[in-house]
C-alpha positions as CSV (number, residue, x, y, z in Angstrom):
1,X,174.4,62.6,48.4
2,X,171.6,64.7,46.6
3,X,172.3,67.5,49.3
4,X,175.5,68.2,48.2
5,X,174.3,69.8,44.7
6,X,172.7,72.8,46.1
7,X,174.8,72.8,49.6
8,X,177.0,75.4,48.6
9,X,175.7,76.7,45.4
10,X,175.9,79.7,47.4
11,X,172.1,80.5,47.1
12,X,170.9,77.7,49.1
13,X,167.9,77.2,47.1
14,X,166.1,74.1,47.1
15,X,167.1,71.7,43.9
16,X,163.5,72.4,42.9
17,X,164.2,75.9,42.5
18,X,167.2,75.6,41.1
19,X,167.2,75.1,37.3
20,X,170.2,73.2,37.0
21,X,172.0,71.2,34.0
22,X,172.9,67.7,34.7
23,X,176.3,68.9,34.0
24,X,176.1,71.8,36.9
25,X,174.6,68.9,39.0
26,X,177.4,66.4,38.0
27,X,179.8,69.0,39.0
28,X,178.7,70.1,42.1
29,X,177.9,66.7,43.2
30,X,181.1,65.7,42.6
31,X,183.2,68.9,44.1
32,X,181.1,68.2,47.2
33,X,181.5,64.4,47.7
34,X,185.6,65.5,46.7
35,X,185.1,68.2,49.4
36,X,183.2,66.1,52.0
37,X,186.3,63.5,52.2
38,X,188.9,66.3,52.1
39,X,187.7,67.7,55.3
40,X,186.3,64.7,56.5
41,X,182.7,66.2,57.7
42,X,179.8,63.3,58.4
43,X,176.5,63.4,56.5
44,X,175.3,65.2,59.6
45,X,177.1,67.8,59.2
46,X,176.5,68.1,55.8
47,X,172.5,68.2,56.1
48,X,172.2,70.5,59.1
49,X,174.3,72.8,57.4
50,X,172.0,72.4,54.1
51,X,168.7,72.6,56.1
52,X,170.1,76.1,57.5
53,X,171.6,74.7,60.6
54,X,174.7,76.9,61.7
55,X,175.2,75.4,65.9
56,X,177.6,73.6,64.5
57,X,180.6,75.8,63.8
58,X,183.4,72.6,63.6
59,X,186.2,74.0,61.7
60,X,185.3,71.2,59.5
61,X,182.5,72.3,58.2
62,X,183.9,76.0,57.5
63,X,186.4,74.3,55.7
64,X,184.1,72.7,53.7
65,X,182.5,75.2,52.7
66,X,185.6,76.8,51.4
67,X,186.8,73.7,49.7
68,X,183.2,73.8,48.1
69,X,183.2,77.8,47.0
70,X,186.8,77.4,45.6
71,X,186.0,74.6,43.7
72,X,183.1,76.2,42.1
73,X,185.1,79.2,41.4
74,X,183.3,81.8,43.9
75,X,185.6,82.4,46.0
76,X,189.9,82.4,45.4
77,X,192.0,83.3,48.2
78,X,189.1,83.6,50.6
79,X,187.7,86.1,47.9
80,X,184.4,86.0,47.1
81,X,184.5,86.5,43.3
82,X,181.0,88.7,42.5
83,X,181.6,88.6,39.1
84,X,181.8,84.2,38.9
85,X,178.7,84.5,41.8
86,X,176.8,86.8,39.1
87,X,177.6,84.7,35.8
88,X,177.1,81.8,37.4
89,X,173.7,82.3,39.2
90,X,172.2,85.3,37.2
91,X,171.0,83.2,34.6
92,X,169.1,80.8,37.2
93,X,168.0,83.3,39.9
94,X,168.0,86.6,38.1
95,X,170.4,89.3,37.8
96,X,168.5,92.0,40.1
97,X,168.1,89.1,42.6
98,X,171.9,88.0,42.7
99,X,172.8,91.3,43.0
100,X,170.3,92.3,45.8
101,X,171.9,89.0,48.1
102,X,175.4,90.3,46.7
103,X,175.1,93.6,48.4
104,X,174.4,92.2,51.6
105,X,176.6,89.4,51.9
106,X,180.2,89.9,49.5
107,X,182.0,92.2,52.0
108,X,181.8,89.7,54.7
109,X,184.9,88.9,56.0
110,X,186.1,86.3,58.4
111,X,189.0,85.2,60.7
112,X,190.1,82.9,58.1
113,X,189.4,81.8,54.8
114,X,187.2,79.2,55.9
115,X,185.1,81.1,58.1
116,X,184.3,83.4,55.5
117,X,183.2,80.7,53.6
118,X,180.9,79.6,56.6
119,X,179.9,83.4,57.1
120,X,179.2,83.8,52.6
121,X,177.1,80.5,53.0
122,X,175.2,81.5,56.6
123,X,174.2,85.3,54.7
124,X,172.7,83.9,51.1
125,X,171.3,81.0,53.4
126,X,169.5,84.1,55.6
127,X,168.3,85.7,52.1
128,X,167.8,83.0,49.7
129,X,164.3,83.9,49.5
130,X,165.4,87.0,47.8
131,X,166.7,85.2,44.5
């Protein structure tokens, strides 16, 4: 379940790129297997959606990405939270760089909390490159 520590970091960076602590890694790991059984997604699912695969829009999967960005504190209420996105990932991808993906993707908004989840994830997926 390796995929599942840079699935929703938001950033969608390869684990490579990501310079992560083991304790970051421990925690996302475990939000996302918490997450993967509360919204019962397959592994599937899971790795399409971190290889950048969006056909599948199962309310499942939007779900999990909310469950995954509320548990990581970047998004409350179907919020996005810059402020925990920038404190959070400026120190790993750069402050200019967060920022730059910020602009474009924090005032998307969804039907529901969970699609804007799906819709946050799909937009730093799109620019990832950037940070």
């Amino acid at each position: 379940m390796k995929f599942l520590i840079v699935l929703f970091a938001l950033v969608a960076l390869a684990v490579a790129e990501l310079q992560l602590s083991d304790e970051q890694k421990a925690t996302a790991h475990a939000n996302g297997a918490l997450c993967v059984q509360q919204e019962g997604i397959t592994k599937e699912q899971a790795m399409a959606l971190r290889s950048g695969n969006f056909e599948d829009a199962d309310p499942k999967v939007k779900c999990f990405a909310n469950c995954f960005l509320e548990k990581s504190g970047f998004v409350v209420d179907g919020q996005i939270k810059p402020d925990v996105v920038l404190a959070k990932l400026g120190p790993i991808a750069g402050v200019d760089n967060v920022k730059a993906v910020q602009a474009k993707c924090d005032s998307l908004k969804g039907a529901d909390n969970c699609d804007t989840a799906y819709q946050l994830y799909q937009c730093y997926q799109k620019h990832h490159s950037q940070i």
